[in-house]
C-alpha positions in Angstrom: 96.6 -32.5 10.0 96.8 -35.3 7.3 93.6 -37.2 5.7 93.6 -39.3 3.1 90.3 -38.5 1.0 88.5 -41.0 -0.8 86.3 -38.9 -3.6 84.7 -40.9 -5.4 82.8 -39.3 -8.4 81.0 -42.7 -10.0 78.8 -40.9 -11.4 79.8 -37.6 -13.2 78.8 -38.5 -16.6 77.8 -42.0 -18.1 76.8 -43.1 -21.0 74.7 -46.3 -21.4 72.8 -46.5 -25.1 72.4 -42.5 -24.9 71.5 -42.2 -21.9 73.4 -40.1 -19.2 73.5 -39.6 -15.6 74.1 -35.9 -15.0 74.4 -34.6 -11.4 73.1 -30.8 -10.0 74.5 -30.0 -6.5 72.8 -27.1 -6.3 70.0 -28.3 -4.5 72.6 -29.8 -1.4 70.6 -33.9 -1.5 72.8 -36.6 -1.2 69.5 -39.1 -1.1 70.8 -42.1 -3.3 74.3 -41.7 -2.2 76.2 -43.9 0.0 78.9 -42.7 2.4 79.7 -39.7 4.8 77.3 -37.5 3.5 77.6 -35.7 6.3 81.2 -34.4 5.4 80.1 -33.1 2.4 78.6 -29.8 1.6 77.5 -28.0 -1.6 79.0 -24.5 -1.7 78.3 -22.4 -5.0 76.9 -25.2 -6.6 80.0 -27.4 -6.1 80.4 -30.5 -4.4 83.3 -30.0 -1.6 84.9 -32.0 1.5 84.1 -30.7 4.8 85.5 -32.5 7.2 86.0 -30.5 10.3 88.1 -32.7 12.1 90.5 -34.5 9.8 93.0 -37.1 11.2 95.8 -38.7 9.8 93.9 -42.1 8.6 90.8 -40.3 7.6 89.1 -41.9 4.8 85.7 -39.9 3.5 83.6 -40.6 0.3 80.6 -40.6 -1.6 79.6 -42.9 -3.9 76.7 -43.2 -6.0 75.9 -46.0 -8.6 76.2 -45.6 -12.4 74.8 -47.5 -15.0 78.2 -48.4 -17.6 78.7 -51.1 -20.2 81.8 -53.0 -21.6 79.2 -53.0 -25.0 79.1 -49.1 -25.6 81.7 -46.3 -25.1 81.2 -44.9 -21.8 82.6 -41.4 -20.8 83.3 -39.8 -17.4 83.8 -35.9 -17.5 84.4 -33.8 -13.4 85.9 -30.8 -12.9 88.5 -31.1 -9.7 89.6 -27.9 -8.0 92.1 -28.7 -5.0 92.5 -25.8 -2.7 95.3 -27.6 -1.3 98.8 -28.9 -2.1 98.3 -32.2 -1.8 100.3 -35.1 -0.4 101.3 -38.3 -0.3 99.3 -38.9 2.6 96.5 -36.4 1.3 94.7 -36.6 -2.0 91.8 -37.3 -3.9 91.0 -40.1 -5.4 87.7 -40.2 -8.1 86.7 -44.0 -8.7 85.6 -44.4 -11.8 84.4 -48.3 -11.6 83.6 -50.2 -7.9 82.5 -53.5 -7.1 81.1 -52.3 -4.0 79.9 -49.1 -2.7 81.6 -48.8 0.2 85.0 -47.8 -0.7 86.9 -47.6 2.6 86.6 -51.4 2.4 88.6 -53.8 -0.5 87.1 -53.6 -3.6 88.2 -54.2 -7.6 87.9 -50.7 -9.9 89.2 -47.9 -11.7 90.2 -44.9 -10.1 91.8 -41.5 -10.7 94.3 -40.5 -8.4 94.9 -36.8 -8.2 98.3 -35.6 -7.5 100.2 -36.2 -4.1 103.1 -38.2 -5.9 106.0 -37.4 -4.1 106.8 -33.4 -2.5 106.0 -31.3 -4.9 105.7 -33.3 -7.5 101.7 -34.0 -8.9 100.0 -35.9 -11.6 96.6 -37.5 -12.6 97.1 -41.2 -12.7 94.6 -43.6 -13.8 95.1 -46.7 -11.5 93.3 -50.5 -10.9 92.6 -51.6 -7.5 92.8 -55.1 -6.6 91.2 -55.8 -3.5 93.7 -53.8 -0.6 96.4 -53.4 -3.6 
């Protein structure tokens, strides 16, 4: 079973004049968020994928929107704990920036892509997305 997993975390930390977004789990709401909330689940206080019927072109996320500036710093901080080995057909991706919410459609951002390079090999690579590219 392959899926490639869209995880978007737009959200962990940011900083707009002092300000910052900080997000609890522990109460299990997704209300605000846009996505498959319903293949999410909060175990331990953690945000985790629970998809229960993955397919080879899976794509599952959750985005939520974040106030950022090109005028002030602005700093994202998540904690990512794969279970899995990933591939180059599955792994994570955490967007950092979106011009749209839905992000199984084309879109221009930031993203982190989190490992799945090539067999065994893994990294974290920070990448732009240009529409479908």
């Amino acid at each position: 079973m392959k899926a490639t997993i869209f995880f978007p975390i737009l959200c962990c930390f940011a900083s707009f004049l002092h300000a910052q977004l900080s997000i609890d789990f522990a109460n299990g709401n997704f209300q605000g968020w846009s996505g498959d909330s319903s293949k999410f689940a909060v175990v331990n206080g953690a945000l985790q994928l629970n998809d229960n019927n993955p397919a080879a072109s899976n794509l599952t996320y959750l985005s939520l929107p974040a106030a950022t500036t090109s005028e002030t710093a602005t700093t994202w901080e998540f904690l990512s704990n794969l279970v899995f080995s990933p591939s180059t057909t599955n792994f994570p991706r955490i967007y950092l920036s979106a011009s749209q919410s839905n992000l199984s459609q084309p879109l221009y951002g930031y993203f982190i892509h989190v490992g799945g390079i090539n067999g065994d090999l893994d990294a974290l690579q920070l990448c732009r997305q240009d529409g479908n590219n």
